[in-house]
C-alpha positions in Angstrom: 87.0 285.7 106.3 87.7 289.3 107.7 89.8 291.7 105.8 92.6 292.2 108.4 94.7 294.7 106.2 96.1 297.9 107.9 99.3 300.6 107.7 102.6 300.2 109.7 101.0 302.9 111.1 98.0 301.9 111.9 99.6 298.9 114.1 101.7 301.3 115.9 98.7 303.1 117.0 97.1 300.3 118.8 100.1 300.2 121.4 100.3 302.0 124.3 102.7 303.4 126.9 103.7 300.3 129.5 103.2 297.0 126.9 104.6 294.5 127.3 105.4 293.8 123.6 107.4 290.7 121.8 109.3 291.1 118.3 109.5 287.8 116.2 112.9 287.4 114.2 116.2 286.1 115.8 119.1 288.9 116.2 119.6 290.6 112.9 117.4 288.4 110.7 113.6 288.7 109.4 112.8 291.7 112.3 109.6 293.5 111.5 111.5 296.7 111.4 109.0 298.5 109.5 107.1 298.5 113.0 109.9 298.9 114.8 111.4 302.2 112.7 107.2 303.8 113.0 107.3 302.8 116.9 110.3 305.0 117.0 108.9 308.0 115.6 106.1 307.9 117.8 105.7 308.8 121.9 105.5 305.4 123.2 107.7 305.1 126.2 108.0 302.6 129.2 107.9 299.4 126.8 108.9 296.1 128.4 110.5 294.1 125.3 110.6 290.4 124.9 112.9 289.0 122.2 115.4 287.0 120.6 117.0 290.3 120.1 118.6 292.2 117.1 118.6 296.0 116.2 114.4 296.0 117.4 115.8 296.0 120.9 118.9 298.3 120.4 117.0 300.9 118.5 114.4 300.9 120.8 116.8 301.6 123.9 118.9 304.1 122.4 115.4 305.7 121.7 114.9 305.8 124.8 111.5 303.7 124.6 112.5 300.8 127.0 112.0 300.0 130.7 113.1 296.2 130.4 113.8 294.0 127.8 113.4 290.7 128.8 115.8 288.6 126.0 118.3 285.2 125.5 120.8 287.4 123.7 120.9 290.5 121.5 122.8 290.2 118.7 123.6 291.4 115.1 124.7 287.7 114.1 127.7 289.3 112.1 128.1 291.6 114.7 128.4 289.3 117.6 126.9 291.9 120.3 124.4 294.7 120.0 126.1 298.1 120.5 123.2 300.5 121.8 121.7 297.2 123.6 125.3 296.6 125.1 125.6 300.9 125.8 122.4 300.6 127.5 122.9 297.8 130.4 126.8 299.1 130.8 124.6 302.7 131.7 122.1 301.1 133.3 119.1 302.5 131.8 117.3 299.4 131.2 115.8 296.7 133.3 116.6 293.1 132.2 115.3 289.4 132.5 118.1 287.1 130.9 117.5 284.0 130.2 118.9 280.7 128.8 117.8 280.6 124.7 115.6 277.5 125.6 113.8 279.4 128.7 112.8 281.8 126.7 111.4 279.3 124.5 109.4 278.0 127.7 108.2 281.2 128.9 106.7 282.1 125.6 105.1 278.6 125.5 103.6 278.7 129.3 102.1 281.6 127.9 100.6 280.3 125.1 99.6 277.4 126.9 98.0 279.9 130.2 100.1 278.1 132.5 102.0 279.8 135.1 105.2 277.8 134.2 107.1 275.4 132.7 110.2 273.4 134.3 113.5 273.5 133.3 117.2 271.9 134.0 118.2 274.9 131.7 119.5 277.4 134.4 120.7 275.0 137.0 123.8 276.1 138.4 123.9 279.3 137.3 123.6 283.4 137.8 120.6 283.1 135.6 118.7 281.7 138.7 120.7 282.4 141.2 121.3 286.5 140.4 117.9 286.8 139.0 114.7 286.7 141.4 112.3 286.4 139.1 113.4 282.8 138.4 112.4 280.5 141.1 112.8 276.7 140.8 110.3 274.2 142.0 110.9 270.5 143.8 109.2 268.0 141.5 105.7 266.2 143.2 107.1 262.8 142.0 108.9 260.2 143.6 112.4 261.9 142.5 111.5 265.4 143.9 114.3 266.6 141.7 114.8 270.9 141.7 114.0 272.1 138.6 113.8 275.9 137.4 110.2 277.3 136.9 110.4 279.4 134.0 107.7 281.7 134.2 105.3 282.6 131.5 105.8 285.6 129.5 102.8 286.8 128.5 102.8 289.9 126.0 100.5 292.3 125.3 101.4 292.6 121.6 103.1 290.2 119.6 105.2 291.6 115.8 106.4 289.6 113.6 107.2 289.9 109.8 106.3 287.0 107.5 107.7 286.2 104.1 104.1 286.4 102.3 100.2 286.5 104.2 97.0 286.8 103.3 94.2 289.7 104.2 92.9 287.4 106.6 95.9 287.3 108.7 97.2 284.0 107.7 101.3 284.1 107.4 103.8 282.0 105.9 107.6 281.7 105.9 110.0 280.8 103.2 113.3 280.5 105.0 115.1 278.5 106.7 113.6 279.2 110.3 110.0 280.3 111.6 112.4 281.7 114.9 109.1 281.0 117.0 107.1 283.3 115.4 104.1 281.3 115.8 104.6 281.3 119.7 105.0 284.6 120.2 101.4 285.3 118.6 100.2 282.8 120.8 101.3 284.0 123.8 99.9 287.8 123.0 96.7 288.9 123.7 97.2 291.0 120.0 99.7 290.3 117.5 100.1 291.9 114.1 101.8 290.4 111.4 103.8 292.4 108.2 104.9 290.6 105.8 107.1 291.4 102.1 103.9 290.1 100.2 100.3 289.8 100.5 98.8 287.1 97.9 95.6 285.1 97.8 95.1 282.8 100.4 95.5 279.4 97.6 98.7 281.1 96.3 100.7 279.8 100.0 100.8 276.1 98.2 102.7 277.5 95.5 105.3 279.3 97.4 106.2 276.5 99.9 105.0 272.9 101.7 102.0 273.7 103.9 104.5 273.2 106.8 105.7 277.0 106.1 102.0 278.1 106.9 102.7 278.6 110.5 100.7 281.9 111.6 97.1 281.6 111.9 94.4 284.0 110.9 93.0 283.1 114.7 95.9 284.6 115.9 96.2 287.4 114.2 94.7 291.1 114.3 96.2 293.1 111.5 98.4 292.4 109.0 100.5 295.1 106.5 102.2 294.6 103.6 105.7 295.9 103.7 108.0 295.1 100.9 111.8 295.1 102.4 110.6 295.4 105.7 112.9 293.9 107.4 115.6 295.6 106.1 118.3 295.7 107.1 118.0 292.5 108.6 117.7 289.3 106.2 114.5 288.0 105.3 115.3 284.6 102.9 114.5 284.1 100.5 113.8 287.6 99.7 116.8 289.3 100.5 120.2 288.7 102.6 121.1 290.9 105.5 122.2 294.3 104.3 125.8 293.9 106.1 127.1 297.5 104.8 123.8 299.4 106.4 124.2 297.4 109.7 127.8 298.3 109.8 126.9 301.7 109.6 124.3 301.5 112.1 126.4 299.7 114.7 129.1 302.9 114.3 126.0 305.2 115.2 126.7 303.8 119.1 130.2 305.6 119.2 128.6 308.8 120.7 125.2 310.6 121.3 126.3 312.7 118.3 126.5 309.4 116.0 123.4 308.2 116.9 121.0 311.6 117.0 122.6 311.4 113.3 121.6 308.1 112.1 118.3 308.9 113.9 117.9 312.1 111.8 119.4 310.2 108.5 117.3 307.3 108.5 114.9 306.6 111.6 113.0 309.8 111.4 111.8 309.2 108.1 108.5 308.4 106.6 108.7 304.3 105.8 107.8 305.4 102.5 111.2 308.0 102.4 113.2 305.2 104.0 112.7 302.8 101.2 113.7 304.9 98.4 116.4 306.6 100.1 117.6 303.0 101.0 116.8 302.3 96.6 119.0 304.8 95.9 122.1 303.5 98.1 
């Protein structure tokens, strides 16, 4: 099997300006932040953002990296809404596709699938489809010809997620609770790139959980980086809880410019490597 192994870095440097780019995770829990903190230090810019989102998609628009975040909520779970996410619609900087949580699902899944769409009933009735006109409905070709929403497919150029442990191959496995449709969001990218807390031997995924927890396929996959505490400071069970102090911090960095351009210098603009043991040493 190929040796899929790479830096944070490295993954970073295969996006472009313009992607169209999902983030695995669900609001402030298993994020691949690593990817997201080195996407922040680099130039990209113009990045459409598809996500079940958390501090990826907050960070990314107070950076001033986004054009549109397409997204079911953003959320820091314990933090019910996402403060630079929440500054930047109020200011209108981004572009937004909101969607019903199951939609989302659907679009993701067309995708994967190559199909234009997938119908709905989640939608009916409301501003989602009627204030939005991206999303269309459709007259069923049965004997019923009910209405149902089309939810279109999302297609992504890039897929990141972080896994609990993977192999060099590019095989992934999660521990947790939840695989928060990881697995769909590789397969509706044309790339995806996985980190996860621990690399091990491909045999050594039995140990660690059921084969159920195996979810992201090498054939998926085309790098993979191994980033203990990666996620921080969102959870990633069983490895670590949320780090509720840091994120409180984090959400005071949206009182002003000032605030932020300070957490940015603090903690964003530093090497993974510095961010880590300055995190250690908390």
């Amino acid at each position: 099997m190929p040796d899929k192994r790479m830096t944070v870095d490295e993954m970073v440097g295969e996006l472009r300006d313009g992607m169209t780019i999902g983030i695995g995770g669900w609001g402030s829990r298993r994020k691949p932040m690593a990817v997201v903190r080195a996407m922040l230090r680099s130039a990209l810019t113009d990045l459409t953002i598809v996500s079940y989102g958390g501090p990826d998609v907050g960070m990314l628009c107070a950076a001033g990296k986004v054009r549109k975040v397409v997204f079911a909520f953003v959320s820091l779970d314990s933090i019910a809404l996402e403060p630079h996410f929440r500054i930047a619609r109020q200011n209108g900087t981004v572009d937004s596709l909101e969607v019903d949580e199951g939609m989302l699902l659907l679009g993701l899944q067309a995708a994967a699938w190559r199909v234009p769409f997938l119908p709905t009933r989640a939608g009916l009735g409301s501003d989602v489809v009627e204030k939005q006109a991206e999303i269309r409905t459709v007259t069923s070709p049965y004997d019923d010809g009910e209405t149902l929403v089309a939810m279109p497919a999302l297609p992504l150029d890039v897929a990141l997620v972080h896994q609990n442990r993977a192999d060099a191959a590019g095989n992934a496995q999660f521990l947790g609770p939840d695989l928060y449709f990881d697995d769909l969001m590789c397969q509706a990218a044309t790339r995806s790139f996985v980190t996860c807390e621990r690399l091990v031997d491909t045999e050594d995924f039995a140990a660690a959980g059921s084969h159920h927890t195996q979810r992201i396929s090498r054939l998926w996959t085309d790098g993979v980086a191994e980033t203990p505490n990666g996620a921080h400071f969102t959870s990633c069970v069983p490895d670590y809880e949320r780090d509720e102090e840091f994120q409180q911090e984090y959400a005071a960095s949206a009182a002003s410019p000032e605030a932020w351009q300070r957490w940015r210098t603090d903690w964003v603009d530093l090497s993974e490597a510095d961010y880590q043991r300055k995190v250690a040493a908390r």
